[in-house]
C-alpha positions as CSV (number, residue, x, y, z in Angstrom):
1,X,62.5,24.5,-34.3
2,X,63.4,21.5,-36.8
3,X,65.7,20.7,-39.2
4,X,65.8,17.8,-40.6
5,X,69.4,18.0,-42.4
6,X,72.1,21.1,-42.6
7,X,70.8,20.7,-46.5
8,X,66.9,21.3,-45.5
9,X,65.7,24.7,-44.7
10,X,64.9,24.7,-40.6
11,X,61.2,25.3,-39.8
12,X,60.6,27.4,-36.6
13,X,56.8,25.3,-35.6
14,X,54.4,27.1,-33.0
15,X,55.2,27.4,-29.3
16,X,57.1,30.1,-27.2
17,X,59.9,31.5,-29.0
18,X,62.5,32.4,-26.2
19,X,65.7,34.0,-26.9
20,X,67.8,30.3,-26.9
21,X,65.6,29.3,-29.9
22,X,65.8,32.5,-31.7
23,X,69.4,31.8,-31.5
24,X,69.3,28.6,-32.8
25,X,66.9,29.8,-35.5
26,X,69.5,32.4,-36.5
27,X,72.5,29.8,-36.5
28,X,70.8,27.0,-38.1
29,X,69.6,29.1,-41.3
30,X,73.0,31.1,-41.2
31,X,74.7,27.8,-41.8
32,X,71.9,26.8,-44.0
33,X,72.8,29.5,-46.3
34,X,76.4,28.8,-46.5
35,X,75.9,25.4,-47.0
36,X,73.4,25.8,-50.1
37,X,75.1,29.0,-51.3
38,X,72.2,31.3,-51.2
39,X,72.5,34.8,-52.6
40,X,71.6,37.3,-49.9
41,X,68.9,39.0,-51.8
42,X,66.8,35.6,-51.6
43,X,67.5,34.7,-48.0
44,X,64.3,36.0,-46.7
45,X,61.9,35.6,-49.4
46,X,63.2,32.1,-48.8
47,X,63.0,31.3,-45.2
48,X,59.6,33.5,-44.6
49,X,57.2,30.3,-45.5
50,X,59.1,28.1,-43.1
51,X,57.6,30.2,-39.9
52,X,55.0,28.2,-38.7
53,X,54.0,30.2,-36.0
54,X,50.1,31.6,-36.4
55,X,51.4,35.0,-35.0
56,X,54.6,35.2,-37.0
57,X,53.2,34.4,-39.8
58,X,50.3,37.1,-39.3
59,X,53.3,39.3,-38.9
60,X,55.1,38.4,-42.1
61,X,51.6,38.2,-43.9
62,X,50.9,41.9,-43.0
63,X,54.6,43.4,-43.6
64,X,55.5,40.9,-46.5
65,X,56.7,43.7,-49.4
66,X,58.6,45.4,-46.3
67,X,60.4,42.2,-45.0
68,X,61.4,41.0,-48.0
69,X,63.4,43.6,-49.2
70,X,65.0,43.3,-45.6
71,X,68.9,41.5,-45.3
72,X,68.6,38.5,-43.2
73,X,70.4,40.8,-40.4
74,X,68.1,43.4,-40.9
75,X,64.9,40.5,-40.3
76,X,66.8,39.3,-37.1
77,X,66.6,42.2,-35.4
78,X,62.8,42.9,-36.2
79,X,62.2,39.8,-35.6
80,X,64.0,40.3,-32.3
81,X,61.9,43.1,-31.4
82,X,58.9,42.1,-32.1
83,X,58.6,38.5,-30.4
84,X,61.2,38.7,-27.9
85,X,60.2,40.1,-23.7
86,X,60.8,43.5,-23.9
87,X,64.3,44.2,-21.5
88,X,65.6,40.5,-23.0
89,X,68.9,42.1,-23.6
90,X,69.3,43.8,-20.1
91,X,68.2,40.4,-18.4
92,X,70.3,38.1,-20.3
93,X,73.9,40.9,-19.4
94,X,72.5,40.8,-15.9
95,X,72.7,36.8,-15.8
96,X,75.8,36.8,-17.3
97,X,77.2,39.2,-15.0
98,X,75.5,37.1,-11.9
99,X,77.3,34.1,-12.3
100,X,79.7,32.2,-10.8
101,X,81.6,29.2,-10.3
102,X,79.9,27.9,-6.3
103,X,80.7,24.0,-6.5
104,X,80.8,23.9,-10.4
105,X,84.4,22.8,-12.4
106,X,86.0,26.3,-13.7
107,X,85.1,24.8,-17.0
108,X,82.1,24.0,-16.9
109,X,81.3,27.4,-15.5
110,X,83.4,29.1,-18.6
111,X,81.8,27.3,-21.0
112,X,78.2,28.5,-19.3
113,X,78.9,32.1,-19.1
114,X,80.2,32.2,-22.9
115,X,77.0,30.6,-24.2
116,X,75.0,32.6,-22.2
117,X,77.2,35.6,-23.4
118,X,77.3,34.7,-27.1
119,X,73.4,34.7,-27.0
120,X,74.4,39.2,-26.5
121,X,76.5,38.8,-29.7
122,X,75.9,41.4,-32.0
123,X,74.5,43.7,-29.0
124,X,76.3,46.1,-27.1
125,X,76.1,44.3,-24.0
126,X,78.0,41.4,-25.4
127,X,81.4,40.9,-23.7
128,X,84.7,40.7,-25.4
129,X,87.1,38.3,-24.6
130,X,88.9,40.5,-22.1
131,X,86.0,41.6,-20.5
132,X,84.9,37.9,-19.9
133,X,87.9,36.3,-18.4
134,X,87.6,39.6,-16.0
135,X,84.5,38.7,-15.2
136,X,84.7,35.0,-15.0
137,X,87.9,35.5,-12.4
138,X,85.9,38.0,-10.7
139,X,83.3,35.3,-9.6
140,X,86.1,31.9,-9.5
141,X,86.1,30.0,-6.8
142,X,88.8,31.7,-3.8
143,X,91.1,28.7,-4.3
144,X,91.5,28.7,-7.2
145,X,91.7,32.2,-7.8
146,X,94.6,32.7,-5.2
147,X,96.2,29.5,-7.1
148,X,96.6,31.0,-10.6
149,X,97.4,34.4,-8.6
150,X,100.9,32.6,-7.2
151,X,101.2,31.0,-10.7
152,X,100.9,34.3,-11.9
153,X,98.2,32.7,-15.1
154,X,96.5,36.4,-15.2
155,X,100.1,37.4,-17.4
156,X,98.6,35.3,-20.1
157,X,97.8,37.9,-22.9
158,X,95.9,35.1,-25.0
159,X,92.2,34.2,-23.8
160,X,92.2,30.6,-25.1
161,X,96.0,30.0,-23.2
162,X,94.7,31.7,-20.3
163,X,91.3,29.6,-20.0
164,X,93.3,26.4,-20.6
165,X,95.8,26.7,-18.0
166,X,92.9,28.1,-15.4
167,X,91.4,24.4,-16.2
168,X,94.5,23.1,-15.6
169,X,94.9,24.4,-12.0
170,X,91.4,24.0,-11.3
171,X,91.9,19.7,-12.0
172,X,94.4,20.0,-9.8
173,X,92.5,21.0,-7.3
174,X,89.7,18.6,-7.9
175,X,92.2,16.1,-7.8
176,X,93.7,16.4,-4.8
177,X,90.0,17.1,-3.1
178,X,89.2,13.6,-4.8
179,X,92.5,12.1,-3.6
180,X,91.5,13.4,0.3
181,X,88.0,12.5,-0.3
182,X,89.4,8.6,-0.6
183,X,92.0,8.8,2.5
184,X,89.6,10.2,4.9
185,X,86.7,7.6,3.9
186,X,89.0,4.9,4.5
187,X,90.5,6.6,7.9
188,X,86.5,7.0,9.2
189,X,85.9,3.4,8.3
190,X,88.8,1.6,10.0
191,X,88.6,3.4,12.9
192,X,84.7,3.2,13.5
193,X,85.0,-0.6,12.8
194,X,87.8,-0.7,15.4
195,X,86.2,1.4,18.0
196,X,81.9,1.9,17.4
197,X,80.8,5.5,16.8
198,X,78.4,5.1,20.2
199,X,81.7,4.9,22.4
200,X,83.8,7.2,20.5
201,X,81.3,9.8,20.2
202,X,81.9,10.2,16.1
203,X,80.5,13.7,14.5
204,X,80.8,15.1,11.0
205,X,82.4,18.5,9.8
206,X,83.3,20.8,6.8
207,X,86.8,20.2,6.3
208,X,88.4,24.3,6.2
209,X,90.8,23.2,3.3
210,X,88.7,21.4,1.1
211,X,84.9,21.9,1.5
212,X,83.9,20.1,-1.0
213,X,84.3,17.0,1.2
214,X,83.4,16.6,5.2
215,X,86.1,15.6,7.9
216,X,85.2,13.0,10.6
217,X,85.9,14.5,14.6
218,X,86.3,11.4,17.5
219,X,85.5,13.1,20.6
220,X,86.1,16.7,19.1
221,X,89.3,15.8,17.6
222,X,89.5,15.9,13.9
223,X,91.0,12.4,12.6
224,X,95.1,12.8,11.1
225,X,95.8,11.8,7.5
226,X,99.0,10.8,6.4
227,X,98.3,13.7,3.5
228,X,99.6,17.1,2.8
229,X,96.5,19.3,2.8
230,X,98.7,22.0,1.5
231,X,96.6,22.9,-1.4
């Protein structure tokens, strides 16, 4: 798809056209509409020409008395139908519902799940904003999940509140992972320059309290930071 400027009308060109770009077709000539004003009775007629696509345009050039009449909603959804995988709607709520946060940042992993999900709007699959923070705590990372449990965030009625102070926990706890992360790597280098790893018999771990990071054992013993790893 191109568009040029919000004033130009977008121009969907030839190629695959997967659900992500119908959405962006739908967006960029919804705000093309507001921005120029355009009555709803000429949204179509308008936007039919810009459809570069051989087989679109066969479509439109078949059907035109029918799709001109139609609402721009109304052309969405046929045009949905008709050039979309057949199940798109049941694949994309199955995504949604299949992802988590694994080694991601909480919010980086909201803000993927409600783009993914926005993609459903107007569908009944499309979550609401209860029924996405339910689904993006049911797949949060455990520590972080029993964090905001103690801090008892879940009482947050308000969906933007309750996102903002999950991504406040959730920096905590890449701080303080960060903060271990820099204390450990300067423990395993002063003492393997002090004693070599050959004689010492060095091997590396998981570290059970922070996984994101790996924990240096000398001779089976795991080295001692001056560091609370209460998380």
């Amino acid at each position: 798809m191109e568009q040029s400027a919000p004033t130009k009308v977008p121009v969907l060109t030839a190629g695959d056209i997967i659900l992500v770009v119908m959405h962006q077709y739908k967006n960029s000539f919804h705000n093309y509409f507001v921005h120029k004003k355009i009555p709803s009775d000429d949204q179509v007629p308008m936007i039919v020409g810009r459809l570069l696509d051989t087989h679109v345009a066969n479509w439109i050039n078949t059907n035109c008395v029918h799709i001109v009449d139609l609402s721009f909603t109304n052309f969405m959804t046929e045009f949905k139908t008709g050039y979309l995988d057949e199940g798109w709607e049941e694949d994309t709520h199955h995504n949604v519902l299949g992802m988590s946060q694994g080694m991601d940042s909480f919010w980086n992993y909201a803000v993927t799940l409600q783009a993914k999900n926005f993609l459903l709007h107007g569908t009944t699959s499309h979550l609401l904003d209860e029924q996405v923070c339910h689904q993006l705590g049911a797949s949060m990372e455990l520590r972080l999940l029993k964090k905001i449990s103690v801090e008892k965030v879940n009482k947050i009625i308000d969906f933007c509140k309750w996102l903002n102070e999950v991504k406040h926990f959730d920096d905590q706890l890449h701080d303080k992972c960060e903060e271990y992360e820099h204390i450990m790597k300067e423990s395993r280098e002063a003492n393997c320059c002090a004693n070599p790893v050959s004689e010492l018999n060095c091997h590396i771990v998981m570290h059970p309290l922070c996984p994101l990071f790996p924990m240096l054992l000398v001779k089976n013993v795991p080295l001692s930071f001056p560091w609370n790893t209460n998380f």
